[in-house]
KOLLUMLO-908632 format. One record per residue (C-alpha): residue number from 1; residue in three letters; x, y, z. Coordinates in steps of 0.2 Angstrom, whole numbers, plus 5000, padded with zeros to 4 digits. Layout:
REM residues N
(NUM; ALA; (X; Y; Z)),
...
This chain:
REM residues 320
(1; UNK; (5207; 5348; 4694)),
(2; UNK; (5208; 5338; 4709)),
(3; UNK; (5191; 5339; 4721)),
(4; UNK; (5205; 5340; 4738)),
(5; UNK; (5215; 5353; 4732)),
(6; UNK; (5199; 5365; 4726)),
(7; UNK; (5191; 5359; 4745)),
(8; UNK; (5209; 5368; 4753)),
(9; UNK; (5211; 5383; 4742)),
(10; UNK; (5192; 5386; 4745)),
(11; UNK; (5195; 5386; 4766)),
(12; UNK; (5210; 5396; 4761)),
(13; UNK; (5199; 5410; 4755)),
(14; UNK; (5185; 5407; 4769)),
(15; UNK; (5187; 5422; 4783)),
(16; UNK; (5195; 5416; 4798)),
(17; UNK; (5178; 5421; 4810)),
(18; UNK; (5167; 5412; 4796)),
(19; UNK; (5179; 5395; 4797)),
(20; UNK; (5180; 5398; 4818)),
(21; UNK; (5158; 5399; 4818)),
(22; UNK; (5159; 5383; 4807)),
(23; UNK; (5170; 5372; 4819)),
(24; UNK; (5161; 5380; 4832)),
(25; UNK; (5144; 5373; 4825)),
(26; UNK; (5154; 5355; 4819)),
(27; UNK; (5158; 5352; 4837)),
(28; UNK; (5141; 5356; 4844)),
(29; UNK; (5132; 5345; 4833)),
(30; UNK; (5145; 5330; 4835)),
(31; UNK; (5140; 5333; 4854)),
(32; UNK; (5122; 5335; 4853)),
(33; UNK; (5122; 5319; 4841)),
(34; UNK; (5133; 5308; 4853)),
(35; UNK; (5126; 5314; 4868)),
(36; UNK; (5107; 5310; 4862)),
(37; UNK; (5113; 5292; 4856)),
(38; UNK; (5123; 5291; 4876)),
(39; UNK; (5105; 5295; 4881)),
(40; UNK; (5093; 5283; 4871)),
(41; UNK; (5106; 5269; 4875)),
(42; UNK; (5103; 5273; 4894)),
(43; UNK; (5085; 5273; 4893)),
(44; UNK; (5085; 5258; 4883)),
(45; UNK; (5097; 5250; 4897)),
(46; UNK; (5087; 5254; 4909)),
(47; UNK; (5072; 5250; 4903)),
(48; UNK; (5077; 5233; 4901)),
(49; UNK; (5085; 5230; 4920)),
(50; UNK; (5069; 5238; 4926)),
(51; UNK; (5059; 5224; 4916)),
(52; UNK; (5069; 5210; 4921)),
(53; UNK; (5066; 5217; 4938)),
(54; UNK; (5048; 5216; 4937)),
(55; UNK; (5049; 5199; 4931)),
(56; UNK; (5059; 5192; 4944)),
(57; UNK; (5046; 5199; 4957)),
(58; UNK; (5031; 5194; 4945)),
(59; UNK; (5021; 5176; 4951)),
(60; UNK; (5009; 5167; 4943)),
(61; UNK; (4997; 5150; 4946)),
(62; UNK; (5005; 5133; 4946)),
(63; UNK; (4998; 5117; 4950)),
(64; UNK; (5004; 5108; 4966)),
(65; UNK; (5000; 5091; 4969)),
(66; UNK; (4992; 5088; 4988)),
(67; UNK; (4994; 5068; 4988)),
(68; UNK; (5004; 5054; 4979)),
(69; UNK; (4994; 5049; 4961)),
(70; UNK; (4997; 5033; 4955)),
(71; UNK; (5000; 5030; 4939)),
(72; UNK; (4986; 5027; 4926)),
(73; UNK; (4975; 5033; 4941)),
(74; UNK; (4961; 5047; 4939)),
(75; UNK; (4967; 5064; 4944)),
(76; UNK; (4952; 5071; 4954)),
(77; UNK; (4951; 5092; 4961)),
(78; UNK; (4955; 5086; 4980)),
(79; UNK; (4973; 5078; 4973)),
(80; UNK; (4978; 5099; 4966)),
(81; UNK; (4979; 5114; 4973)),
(82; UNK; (4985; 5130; 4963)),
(83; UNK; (4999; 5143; 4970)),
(84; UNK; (5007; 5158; 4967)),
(85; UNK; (5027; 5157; 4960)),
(86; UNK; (5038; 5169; 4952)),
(87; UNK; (5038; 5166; 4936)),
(88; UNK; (5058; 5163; 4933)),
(89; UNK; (5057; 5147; 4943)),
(90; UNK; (5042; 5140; 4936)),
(91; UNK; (5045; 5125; 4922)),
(92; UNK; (5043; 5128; 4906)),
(93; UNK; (5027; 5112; 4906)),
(94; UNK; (5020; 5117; 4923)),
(95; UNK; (5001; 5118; 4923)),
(96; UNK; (4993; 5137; 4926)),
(97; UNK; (4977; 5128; 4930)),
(98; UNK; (4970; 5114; 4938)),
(99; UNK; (4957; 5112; 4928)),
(100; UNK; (4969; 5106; 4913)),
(101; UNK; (4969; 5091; 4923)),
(102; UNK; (4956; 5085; 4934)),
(103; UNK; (4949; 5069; 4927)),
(104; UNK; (4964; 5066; 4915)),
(105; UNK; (4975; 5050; 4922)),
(106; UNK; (4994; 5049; 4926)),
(107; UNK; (5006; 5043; 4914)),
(108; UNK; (5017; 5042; 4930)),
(109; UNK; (5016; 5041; 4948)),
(110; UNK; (5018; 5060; 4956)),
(111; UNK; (5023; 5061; 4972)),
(112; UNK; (5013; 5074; 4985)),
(113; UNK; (5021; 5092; 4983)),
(114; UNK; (5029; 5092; 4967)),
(115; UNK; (5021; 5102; 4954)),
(116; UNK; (5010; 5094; 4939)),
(117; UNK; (5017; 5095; 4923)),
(118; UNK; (5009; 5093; 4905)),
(119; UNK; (5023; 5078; 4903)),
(120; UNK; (5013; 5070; 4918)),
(121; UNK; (4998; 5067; 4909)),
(122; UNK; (4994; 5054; 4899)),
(123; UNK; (4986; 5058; 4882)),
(124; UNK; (4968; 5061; 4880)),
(125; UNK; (4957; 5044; 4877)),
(126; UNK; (4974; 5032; 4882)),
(127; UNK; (4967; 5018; 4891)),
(128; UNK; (4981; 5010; 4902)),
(129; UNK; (4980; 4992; 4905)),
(130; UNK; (4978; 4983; 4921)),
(131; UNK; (4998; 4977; 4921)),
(132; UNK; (5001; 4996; 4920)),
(133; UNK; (4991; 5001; 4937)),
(134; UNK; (5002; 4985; 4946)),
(135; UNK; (5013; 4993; 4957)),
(136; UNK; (5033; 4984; 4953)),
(137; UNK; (5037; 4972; 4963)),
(138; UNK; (5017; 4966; 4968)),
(139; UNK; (5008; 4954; 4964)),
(140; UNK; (4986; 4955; 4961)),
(141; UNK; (4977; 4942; 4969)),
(142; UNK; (4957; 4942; 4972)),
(143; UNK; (4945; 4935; 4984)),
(144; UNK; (4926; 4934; 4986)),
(145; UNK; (4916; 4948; 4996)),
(146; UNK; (4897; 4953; 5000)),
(147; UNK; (4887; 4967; 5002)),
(148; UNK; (4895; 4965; 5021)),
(149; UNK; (4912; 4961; 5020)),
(150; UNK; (4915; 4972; 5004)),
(151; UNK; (4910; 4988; 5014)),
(152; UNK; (4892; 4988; 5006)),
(153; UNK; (4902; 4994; 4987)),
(154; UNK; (4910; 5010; 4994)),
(155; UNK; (4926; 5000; 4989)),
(156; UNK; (4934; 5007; 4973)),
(157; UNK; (4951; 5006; 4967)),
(158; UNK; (4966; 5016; 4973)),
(159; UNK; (4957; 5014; 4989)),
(160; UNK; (4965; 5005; 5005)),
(161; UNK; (4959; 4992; 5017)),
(162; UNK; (4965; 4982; 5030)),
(163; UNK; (4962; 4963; 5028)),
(164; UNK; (4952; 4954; 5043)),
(165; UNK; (4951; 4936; 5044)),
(166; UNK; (4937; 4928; 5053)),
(167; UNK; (4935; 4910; 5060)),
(168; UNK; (4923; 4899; 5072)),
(169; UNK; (4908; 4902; 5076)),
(170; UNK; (4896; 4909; 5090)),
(171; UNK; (4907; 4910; 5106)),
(172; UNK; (4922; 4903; 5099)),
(173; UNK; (4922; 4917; 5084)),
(174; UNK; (4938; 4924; 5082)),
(175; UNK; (4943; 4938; 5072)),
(176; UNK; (4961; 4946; 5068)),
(177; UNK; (4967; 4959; 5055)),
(178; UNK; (4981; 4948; 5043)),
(179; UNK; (4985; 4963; 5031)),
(180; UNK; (4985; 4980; 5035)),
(181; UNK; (4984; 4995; 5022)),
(182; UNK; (4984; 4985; 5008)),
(183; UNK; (4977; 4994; 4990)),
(184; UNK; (4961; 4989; 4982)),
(185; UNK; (4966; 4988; 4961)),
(186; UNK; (4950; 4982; 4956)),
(187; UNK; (4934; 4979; 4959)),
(188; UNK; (4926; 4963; 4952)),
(189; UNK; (4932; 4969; 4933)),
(190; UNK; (4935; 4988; 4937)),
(191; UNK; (4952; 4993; 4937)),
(192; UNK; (4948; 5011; 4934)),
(193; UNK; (4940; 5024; 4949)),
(194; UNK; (4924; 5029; 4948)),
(195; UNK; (4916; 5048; 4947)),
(196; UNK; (4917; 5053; 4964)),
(197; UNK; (4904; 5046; 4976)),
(198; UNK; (4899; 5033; 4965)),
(199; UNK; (4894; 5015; 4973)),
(200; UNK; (4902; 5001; 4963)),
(201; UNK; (4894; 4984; 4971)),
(202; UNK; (4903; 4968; 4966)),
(203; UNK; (4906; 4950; 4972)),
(204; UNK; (4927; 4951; 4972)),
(205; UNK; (4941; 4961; 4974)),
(206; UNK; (4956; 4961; 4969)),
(207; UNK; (4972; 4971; 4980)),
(208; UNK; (4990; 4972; 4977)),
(209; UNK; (5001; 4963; 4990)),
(210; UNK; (5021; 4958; 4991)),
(211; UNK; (5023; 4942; 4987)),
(212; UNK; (5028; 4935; 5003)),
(213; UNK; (5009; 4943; 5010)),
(214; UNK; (5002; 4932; 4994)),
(215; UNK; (5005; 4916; 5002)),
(216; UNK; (4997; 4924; 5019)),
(217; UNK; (4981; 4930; 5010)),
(218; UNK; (4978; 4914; 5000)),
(219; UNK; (4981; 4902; 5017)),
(220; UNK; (4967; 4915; 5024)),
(221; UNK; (4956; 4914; 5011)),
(222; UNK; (4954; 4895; 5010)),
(223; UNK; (4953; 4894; 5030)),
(224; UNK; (4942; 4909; 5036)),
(225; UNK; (4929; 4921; 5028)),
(226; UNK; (4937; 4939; 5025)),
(227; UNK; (4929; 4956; 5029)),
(228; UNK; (4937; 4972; 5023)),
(229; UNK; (4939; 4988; 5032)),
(230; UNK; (4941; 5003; 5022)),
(231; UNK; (4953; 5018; 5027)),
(232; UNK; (4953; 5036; 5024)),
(233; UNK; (4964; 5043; 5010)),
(234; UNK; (4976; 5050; 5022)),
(235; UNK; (4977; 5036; 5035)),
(236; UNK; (4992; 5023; 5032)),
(237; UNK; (4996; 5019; 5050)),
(238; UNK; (4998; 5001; 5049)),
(239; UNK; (4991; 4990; 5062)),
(240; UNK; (4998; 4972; 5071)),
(241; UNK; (4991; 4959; 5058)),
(242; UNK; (4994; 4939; 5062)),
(243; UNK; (4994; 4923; 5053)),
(244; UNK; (4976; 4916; 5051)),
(245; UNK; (4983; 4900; 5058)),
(246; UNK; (4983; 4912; 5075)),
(247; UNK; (4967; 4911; 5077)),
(248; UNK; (4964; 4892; 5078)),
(249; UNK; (4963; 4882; 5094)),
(250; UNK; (4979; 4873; 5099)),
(251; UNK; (4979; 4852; 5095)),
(252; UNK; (4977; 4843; 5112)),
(253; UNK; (4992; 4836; 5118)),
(254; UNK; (4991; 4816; 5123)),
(255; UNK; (5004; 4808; 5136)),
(256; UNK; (5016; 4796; 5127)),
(257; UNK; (5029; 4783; 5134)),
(258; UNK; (5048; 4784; 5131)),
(259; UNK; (5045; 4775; 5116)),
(260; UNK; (5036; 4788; 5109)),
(261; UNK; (5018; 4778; 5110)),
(262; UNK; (5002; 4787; 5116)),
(263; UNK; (4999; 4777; 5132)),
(264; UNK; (4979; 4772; 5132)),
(265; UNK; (4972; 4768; 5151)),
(266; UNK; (4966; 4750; 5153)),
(267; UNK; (4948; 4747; 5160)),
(268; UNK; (4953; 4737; 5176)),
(269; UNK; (4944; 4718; 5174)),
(270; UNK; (4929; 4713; 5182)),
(271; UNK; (4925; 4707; 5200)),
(272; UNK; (4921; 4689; 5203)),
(273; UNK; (4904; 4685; 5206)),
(274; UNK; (4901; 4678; 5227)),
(275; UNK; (4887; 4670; 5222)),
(276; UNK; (4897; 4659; 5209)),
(277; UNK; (4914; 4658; 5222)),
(278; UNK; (4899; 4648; 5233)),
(279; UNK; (4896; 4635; 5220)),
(280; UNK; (4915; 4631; 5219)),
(281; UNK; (4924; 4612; 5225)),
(282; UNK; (4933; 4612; 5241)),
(283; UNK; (4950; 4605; 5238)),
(284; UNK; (4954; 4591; 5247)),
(285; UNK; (4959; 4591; 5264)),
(286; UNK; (4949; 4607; 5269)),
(287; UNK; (4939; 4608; 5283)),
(288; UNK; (4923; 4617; 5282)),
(289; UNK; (4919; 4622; 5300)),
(290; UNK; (4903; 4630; 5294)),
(291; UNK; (4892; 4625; 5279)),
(292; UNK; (4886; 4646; 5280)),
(293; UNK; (4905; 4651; 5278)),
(294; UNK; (4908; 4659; 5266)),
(295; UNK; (4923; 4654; 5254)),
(296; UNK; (4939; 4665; 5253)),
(297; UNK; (4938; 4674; 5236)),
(298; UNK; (4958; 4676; 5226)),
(299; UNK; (4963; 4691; 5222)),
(300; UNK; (4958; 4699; 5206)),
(301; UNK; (4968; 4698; 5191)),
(302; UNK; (4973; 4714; 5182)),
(303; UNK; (4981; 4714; 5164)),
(304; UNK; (4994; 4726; 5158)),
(305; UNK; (4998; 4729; 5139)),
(306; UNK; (5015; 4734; 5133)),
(307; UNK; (5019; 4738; 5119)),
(308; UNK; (5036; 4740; 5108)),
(309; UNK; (5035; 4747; 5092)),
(310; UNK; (5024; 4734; 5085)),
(311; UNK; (5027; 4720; 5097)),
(312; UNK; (5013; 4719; 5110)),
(313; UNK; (5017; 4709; 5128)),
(314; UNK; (5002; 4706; 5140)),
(315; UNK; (5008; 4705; 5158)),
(316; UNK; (4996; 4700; 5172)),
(317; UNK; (4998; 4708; 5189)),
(318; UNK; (4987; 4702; 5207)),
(319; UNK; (4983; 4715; 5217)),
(320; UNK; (4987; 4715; 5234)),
């Protein structure tokens, strides 16, 4: 027999009040069963809006750096500081911790106010070269210092100095700064900073100049003895430098004719002797009224030299 038309005939012979209390139960469990799922999808929704909500107000530590960092150069605790961000706009590498970086070095320069990232490191026990901590575009050139001029060793690299040239001596000393917040990139043979508040004496140093402040440096160098003057971390202010060749006394200048000839002042001749003018002949036909009278002496001779290129004429002049 077919299953449908023994399912009719058997709702055919149900009592109409027990087939009404049947729908009558159908339809309130339909409705309980959809209004229970309406409800666990609303608590779900919400739940979910009220965690994103919580996120998007949520913050959390990222490192900040607090000056530029060079690269290749030693990231020490007074370069970071550590601040509070939501969490939906902090970078995926950001670091939660200074820590993670201090005394690991930069695989690239980091400007002051961005925040540090894991790709900003360079790998644990990677040594960059010394072509590597030369900034593009500058060129290394070294020079001999002292205990005195090299700031008694508190010189490092990364630091910065102004160049002072010194020439002459006692009175006549002259001093002048020729470069001005220049960096420092080595120190005799170290190109890598130093544990803090280390000392690292040395007889050279080697900064990182443009090229048209090489030329300047190098001139200085072979014509005066340089000192060094070390500056604060934060101070760049540049001061007036000069050319070394400023500080040398101006060649004397010497008259010179139209022909372009220095003239040289001629030592006038000398006088004649009266005692020998007495011994001299009396021409003929003078009379000597007095054997005590004392004979008229000429007028000296005075010589003057001229000269023309290479030519030389001598012309001799009485004087009146």
């Amino acid at each position: 027999m077919n299953p449908l038309r023994t399912l009719f005939l058997m709702l055919s012979r149900t009592p109409p009040a027990l087939m009404l209390l049947a729908i009558i139960g159908l339809a309130v469990l339909i409705t309980f069963t959809v209004t229970s799922t309406n409800d666990s999808q609303k608590a779900a929704l919400e739940a979910r809006l009220k965690e994103a909500q919580e996120k998007a107000g949520a913050k959390t530590k990222v490192v900040f750096v607090t000056r530029d960092i060079m690269e290749g150069a030693v990231i020490e605790a007074d370069a970071l500081t550590e601040k509070d961000m939501e969490v939906g706009r902090v970078p995926m590498d950001a670091l939660p911790v200074a820590s993670n970086a201090i005394g690991r070095r930069a695989k690239f320069p980091v400007a002051a106010g961005q925040i540090l990232s894991s790709h900003d490191l360079a790998p644990i026990g990677l040594s960059l070269d010394f072509n590597s901590r030369l900034p593009e575009g500058m060129r290394a050139v070294t020079f001999a210092v002292d205990a005195n001029s090299g700031v008694a060793g508190f010189v490092s690299p990364q630091s910065h100095v102004d160049v002072l040239s010194m020439v002459g001596s006692g009175q006549e000393t002259k001093v002048a700064p020729i470069l001005s917040d220049v960096e420092v990139v080595a120190v005799g043979q170290q190109f890598e900073r130093e544990a803090k508040g280390q000392v690292t004496p040395a007889s050279s140093v080697t900064v990182a100049v443009s090229p048209e402040d090489t030329n300047k440096l190098i001139k200085a160098v072979a014509a005066s003895k340089l000192y060094l003057s070390l500056r604060n971390d934060k101070d760049h202010m540049p001061v007036t430098t000069v050319d070394v060749t400023a500080l040398f006394a101006a060649p004397k200048r010497t008259a010179q004719d139209p022909l372009g000839v220095p003239v040289t002042a001629l030592e006038p001749p000398p006088l004649p002797n009266p005692l020998q003018m007495e011994n001299l002949p009396i021409p003929s036909g003078a009379v000597n009224t007095s054997a005590s009278a004392s004979v008229p002496m000429p007028p000296p001779l005075h010589e003057i030299e001229v000269w023309s290129g290479s030519r030389k004429d001598v012309i001799q002049v009485t004087q009146k």
